[in-house]
N, C-alpha and C positions, 0 to 999 in steps of 0.2 A: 511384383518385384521379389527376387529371389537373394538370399545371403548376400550373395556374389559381385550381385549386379551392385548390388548398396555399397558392399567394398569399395566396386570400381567407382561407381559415381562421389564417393567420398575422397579418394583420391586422387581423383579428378579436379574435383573443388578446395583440393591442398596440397599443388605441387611439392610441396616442401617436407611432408610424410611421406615415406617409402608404404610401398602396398602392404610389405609386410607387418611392419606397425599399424598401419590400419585393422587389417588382419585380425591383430592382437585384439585391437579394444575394441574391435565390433563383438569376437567370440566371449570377452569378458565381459561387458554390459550384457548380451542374451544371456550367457553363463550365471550371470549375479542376477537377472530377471527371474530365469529358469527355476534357480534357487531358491529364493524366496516363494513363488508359487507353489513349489514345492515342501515347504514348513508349512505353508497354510496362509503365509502373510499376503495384502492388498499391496501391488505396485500401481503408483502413479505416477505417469511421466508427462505433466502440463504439456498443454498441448497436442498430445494427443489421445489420452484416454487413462480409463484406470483399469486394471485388468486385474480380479479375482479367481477364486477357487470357488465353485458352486457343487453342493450335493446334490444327485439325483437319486431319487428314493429308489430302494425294488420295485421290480411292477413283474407281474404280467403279460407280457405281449405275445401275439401271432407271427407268426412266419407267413410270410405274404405268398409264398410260392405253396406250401401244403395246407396252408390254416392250422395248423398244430398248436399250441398252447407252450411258449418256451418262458425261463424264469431267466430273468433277468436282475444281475445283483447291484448294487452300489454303486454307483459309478460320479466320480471327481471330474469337473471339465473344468478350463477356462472361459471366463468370460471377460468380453473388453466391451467397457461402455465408453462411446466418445466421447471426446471431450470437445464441448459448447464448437468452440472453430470448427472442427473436424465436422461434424453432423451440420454446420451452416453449410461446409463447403461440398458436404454431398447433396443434399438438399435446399439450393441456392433458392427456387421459387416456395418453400415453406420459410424464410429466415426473412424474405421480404413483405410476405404475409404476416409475419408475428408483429414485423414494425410498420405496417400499416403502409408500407410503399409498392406493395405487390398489384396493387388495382382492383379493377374487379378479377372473382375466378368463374373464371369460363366454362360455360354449361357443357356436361356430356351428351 
């Protein structure tokens, strides 16, 4: 799902907001996520996960194409751990298994 589509499907499910107030507060909740990732702060948004800032150290690495030896610097990423529903719902036969309703698991 892209910005766009969340727009419309939100608008969708609120005749009563004009698209472009939608618009609004979708760019301003990213906008105020953005932010805060960006100080360095942890967002969580129950329900669906909490999304940090993680350092990756210098290293090392090869170029796959020459095998050359290139230096690679510091580099900030995000990461989003799910939250509990979210990972049940991707993993429906692992959430059944942990409560003991899943059955036996079936041999490869």
């Amino acid at each position: 799902m892209i910005k766009f589509e969340l727009i419309l499907r939100i608008a969708a499910r609120n005749p009563r907001l004009h698209e472009k107030d939608v618009v609004t507060v979708v760019n301003t909740v990213l906008g105020r996520i953005s932010d805060a990732l960006v100080a360095g702060d942890r967002v969580e948004l129950r329900g669906l996960g909490t999304f940090s800032v993680r350092t990756r150290n210098a290293r090392v690495a090869r170029n796959p194409k020459t095998g050359a030896r290139v230096w690679v610097p510091i580099t900030k990423t995000v990461a989003l751990k799910p939250a509990k529903g979210v990972q049940s719902r991707l993993n429906p036969s692992q959430a059944l298994a942990k409560t003991g309703q899943g059955g036996d698991i079936p041999a490869r």
